[in-house]
C-alpha positions in Angstrom: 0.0 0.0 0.0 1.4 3.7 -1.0 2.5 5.6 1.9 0.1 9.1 2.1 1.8 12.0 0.8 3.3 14.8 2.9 1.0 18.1 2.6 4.7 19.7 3.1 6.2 17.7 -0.1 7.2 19.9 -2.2 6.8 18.6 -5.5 3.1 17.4 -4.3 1.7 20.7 -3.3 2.5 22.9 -6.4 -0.7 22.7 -8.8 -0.7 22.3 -12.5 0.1 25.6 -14.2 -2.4 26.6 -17.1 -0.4 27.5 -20.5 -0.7 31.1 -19.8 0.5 31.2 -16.2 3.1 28.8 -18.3 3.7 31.0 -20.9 3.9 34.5 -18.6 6.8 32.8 -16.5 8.7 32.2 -19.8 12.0 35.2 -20.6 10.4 37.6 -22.8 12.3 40.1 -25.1 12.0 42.3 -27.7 13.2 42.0 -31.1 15.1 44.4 -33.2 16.5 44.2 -37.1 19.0 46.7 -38.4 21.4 46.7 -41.6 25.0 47.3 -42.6 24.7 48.9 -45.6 27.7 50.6 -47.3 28.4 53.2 -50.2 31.0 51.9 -53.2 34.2 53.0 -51.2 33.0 51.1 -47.7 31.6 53.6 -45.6 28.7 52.5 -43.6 25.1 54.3 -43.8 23.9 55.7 -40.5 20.8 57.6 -39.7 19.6 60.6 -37.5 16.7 60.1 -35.0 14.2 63.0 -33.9 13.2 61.4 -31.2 16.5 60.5 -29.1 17.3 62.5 -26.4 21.3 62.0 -26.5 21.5 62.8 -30.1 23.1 59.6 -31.2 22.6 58.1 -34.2 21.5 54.6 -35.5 21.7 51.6 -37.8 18.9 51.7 -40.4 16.5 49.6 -38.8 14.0 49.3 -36.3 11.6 47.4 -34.2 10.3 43.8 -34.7 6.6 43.8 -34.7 4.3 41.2 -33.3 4.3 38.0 -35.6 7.0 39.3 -38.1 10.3 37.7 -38.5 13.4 39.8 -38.2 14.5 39.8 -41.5 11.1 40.8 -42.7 11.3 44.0 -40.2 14.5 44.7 -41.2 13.3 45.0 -45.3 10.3 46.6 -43.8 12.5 49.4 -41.7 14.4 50.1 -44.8 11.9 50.6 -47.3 10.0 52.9 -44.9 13.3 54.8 -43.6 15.2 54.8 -46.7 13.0 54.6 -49.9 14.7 51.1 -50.8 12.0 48.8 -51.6 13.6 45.4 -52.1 17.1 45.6 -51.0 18.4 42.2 -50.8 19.7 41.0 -46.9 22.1 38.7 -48.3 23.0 36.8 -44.3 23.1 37.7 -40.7 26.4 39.7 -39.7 25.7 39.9 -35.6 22.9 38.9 -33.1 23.4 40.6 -30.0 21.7 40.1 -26.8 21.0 43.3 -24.2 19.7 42.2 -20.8 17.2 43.8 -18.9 19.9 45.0 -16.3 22.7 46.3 -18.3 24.8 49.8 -17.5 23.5 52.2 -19.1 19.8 51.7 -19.2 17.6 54.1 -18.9 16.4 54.1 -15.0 12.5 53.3 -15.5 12.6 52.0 -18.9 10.5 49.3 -19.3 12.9 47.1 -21.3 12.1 43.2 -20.9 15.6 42.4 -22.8 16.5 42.8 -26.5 18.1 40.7 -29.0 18.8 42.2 -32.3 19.6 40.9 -35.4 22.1 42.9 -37.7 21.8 41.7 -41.5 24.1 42.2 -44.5 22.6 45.3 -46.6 25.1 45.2 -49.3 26.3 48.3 -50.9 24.6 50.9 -52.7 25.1 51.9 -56.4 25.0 56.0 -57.1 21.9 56.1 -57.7 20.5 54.7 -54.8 22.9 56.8 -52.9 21.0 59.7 -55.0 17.4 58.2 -54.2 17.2 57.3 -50.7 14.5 59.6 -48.7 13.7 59.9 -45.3 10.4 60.2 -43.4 11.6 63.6 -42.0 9.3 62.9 -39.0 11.5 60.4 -37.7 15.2 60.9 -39.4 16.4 64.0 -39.7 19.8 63.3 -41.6 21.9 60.4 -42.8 25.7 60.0 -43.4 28.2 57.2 -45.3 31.0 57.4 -42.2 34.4 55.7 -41.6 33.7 53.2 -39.0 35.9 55.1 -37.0 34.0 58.2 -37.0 30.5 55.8 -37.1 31.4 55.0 -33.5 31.8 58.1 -32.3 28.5 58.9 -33.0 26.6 55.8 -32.1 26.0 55.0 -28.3 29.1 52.9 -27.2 26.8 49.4 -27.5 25.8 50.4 -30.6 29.0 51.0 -31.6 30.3 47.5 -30.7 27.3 45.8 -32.4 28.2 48.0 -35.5 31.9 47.0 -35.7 31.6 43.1 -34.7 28.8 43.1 -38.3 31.0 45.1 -39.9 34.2 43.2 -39.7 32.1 40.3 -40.0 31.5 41.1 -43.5 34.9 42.8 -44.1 36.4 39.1 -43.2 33.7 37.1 -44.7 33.1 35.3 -41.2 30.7 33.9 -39.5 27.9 35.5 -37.9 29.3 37.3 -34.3 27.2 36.9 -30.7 27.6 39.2 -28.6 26.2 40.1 -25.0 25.6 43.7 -24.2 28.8 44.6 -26.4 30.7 41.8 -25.8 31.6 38.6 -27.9 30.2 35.6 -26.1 33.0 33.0 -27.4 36.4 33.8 -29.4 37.0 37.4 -30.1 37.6 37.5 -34.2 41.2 38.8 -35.5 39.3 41.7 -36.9 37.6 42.7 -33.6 41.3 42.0 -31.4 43.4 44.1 -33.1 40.1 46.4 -33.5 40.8 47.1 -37.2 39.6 49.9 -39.6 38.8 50.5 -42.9 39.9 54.6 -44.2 38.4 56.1 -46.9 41.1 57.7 -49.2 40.3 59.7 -51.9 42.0 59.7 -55.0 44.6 62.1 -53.8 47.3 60.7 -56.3 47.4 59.9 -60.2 45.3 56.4 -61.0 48.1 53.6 -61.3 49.7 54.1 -64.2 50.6 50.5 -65.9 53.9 51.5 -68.4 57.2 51.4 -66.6 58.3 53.9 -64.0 60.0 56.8 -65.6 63.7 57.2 -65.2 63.2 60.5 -63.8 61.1 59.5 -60.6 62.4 57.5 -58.1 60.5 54.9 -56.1 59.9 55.7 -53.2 57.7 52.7 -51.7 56.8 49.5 -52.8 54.0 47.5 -51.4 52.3 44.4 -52.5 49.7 41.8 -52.8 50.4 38.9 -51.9 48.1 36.3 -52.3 47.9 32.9 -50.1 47.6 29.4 -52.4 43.2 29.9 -51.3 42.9 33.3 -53.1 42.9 35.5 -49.9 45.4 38.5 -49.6 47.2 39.4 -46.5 47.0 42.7 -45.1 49.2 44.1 -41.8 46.9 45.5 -38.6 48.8 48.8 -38.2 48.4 50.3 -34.3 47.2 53.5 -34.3 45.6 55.9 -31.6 41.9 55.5 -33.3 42.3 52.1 -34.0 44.3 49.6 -36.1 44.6 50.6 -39.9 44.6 47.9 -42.6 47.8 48.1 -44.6 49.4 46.1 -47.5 52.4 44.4 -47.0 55.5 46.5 -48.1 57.5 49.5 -47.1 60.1 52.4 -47.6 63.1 51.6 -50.5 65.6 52.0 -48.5 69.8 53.0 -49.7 70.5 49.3 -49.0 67.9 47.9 -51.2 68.8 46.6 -54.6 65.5 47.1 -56.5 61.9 48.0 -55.2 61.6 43.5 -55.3 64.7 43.7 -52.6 62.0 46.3 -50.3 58.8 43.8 -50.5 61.0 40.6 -50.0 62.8 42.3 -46.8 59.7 44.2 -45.5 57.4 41.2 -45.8 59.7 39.2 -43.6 60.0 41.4 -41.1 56.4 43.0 -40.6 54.4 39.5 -41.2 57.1 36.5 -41.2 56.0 36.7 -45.0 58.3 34.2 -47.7 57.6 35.7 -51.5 58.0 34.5 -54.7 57.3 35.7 -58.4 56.6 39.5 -57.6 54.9 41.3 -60.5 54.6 45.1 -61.5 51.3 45.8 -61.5 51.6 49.7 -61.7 52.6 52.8 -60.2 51.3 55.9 -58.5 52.9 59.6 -58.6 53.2 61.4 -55.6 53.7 65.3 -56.7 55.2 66.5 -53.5 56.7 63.7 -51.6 55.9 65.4 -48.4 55.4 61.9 -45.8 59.2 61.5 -47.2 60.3 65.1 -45.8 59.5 66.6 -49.0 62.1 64.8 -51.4 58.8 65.9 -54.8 57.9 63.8 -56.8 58.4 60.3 -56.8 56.5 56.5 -57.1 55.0 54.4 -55.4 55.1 50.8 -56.7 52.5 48.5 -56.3 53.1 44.5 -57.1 51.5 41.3 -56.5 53.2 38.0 -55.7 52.1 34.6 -54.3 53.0 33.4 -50.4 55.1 30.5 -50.2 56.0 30.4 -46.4 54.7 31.8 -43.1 57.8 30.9 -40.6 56.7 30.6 -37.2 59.9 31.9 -35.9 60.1 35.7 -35.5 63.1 37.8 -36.6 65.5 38.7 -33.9 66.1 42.4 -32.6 68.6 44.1 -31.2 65.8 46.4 -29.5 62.0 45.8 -28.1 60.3 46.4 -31.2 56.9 48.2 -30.8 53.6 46.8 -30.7 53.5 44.1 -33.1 51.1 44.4 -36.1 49.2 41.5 -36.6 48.9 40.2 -39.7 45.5 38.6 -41.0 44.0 36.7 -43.9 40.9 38.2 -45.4 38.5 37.7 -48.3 36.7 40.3 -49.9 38.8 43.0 -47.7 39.6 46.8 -49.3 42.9 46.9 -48.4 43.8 51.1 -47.8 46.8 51.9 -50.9 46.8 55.4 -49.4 49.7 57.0 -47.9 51.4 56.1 -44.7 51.3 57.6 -41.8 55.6 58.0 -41.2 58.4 58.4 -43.4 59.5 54.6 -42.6 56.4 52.5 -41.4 58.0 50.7 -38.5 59.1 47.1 -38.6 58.1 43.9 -35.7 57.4 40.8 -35.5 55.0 37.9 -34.6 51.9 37.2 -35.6 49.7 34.3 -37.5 47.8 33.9 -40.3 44.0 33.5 -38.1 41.7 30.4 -38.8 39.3 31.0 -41.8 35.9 31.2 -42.3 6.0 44.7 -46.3 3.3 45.5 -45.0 2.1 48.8 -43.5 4.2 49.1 -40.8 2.8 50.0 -37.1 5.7 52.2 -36.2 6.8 51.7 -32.1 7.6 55.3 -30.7 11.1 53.0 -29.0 13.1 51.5 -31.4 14.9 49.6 -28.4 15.9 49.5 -24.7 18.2 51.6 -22.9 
């Protein structure tokens, strides 16, 4: 016979919940969609709000409604913020979780929790550049910024979700998670070294594809150089605002033999780089010369030639070198062919190459928490 049960047991004295006393004890969270979306040279497309009280600017984007899936809002958000019926969200860049109790939250706010979904938005031709309108009730402005300037005027949160999506899709990576800023697993190369992406206008002649006048002297040489998959390598250059993306190469220096003596010698010693069949792809004229203490005009060679070795061991040195630039292995990346920031871009060692890999809208007044 079954002993009676304990009134005090408790796993026999708690009743059967009804699904909606079952479903009100679940997490809850809102939903949010934006979009990186880019002009032709890289620059990422923020908006303006009216309604936010800090001034700080946004994603293109919005609020998930009830019953819509986030890539549906996100197409939705743009065609009603921008004017861009139809633009194709190729994959998921970021999803980012903000909990209820984060710093920074606005005291009262009755946020539940957000997770928000940043897509892939592509880039824009001129003339949708040209045809994108706002609903002036809501946006006021909108600007193609250089991520580094993007952050400044994003809340710092926003600016973290911005960059881990952005450098998702400047490495062609998987999607990033992050937690109120933060990547939950392995931080990416690109996010590490937090690497950016200038815009340099043409400030210099196109590359010029004869040979290199005997009059000018070359002044730099930098390279290509592609691994046996396809991918270039680029050098993470420390800098106040944040690493710069640089191409392998350097300053001809009085001990070099030929502008192929600079690559070989500066791809060893800033990436641990082995080279082999360099190739003239062109040259560019700088008219003054002035990052070289104003020596006029020279060129600036640019080549291409194939990686055959990545030794492990660094180069010795008879001093601590300074901070070492790391170099990475990315697909689809604009590397920056502008002009460096020193006479002589200085030389270290270490690094590796990383691992690869609607309808009408019933607009919220809160486009998110905090």
């Amino acid at each position: 016979m079954a002993s009676p049960v304990s009134p005090s047991d408790p796993v026999a004295s708690q009743a059967p919940t009804s699904p909606a006393q079952h479903a009100a004890s679940r997490h809850a969270v809102w939903l949010g969609a934006a979009a990186i979306i880019t002009d032709q040279i890289g620059r990422v497309l923020l908006v303006r709000p009216t309604y936010r009280e800090d001034d700080r600017w946004l994603l293109p984007g919005g609020v998930v409604e009830a019953g819509e899936h986030p890539h549906d809002a996100c197409r939705r958000e743009i065609t009603e913020e921008l004017g861009l019926p139809g633009l194709p969200l190729s994959r998921v860049l970021a999803v980012h979780s903000l909990s209820q109790h984060r710093p920074g939250t606005r005291p009262g706010a009755p946020c539940p929790g957000e997770i928000r979904y940043v897509f892939d938005g592509g880039t824009l031709t001129t003339d949708q550049t040209k045809a994108l309108r706002l609903p002036r009730e809501e946006l006021s402005e909108f600007a193609f910024l250089e991520t580094r300037d993007a952050v400044q005027r994003l809340r710092p949160v926003d600016g973290q979700i911005m960059l881990a999506a952005y450098r998702a899709r400047l490495g062609n990576t998987a999607a990033a998670h992050l937690a109120d800023g933060r990547h939950i697993f392995d931080v990416p190369p690109l996010d590490r070294h937090d690497v950016h992406v200038r815009y340099r206008p043409m400030w210099d002649s196109p590359l010029n594809r004869a040979p290199v006048p005997e009059r000018l002297r070359v002044q730099q040489a930098w390279s290509w150089c592609f691994v046996p998959d396809g991918r270039i390598v680029l050098v993470a250059v420390p800098a106040p605002r944040g690493a710069l993306p640089m191409l392998p190469g350097g300053t001809v220096e009085r001990t070099d033999t030929t502008p192929e003596a600079t690559l070989h010698r500066e791809a060893a010693e800033e990436a641990q780089l082995i080279l082999t069949d360099p190739v003239r792809l062109g040259w560019v004229l700088d008219e003054t010369g002035e990052v070289y203490g104003g020596v006029g005009p020279n060129a600036r060679l640019r080549l291409a030639a194939r990686v055959t070795a990545t030794p492990q061991a660094a180069p010795s040195h008879a001093c601590s070198p300074p901070p070492p630039r790391q170099p990475s292995c990315w697909g689809g990346a604009r590397p920056d062919s502008g002009r460096p920031g020193s006479p002589r871009r200085r030389r270290a060692s270490g690094g590796a190459f990383p691992p690869l890999v609607p309808p009408p809208s019933r607009r919220s007044p809160r486009r998110g928490c905090g």
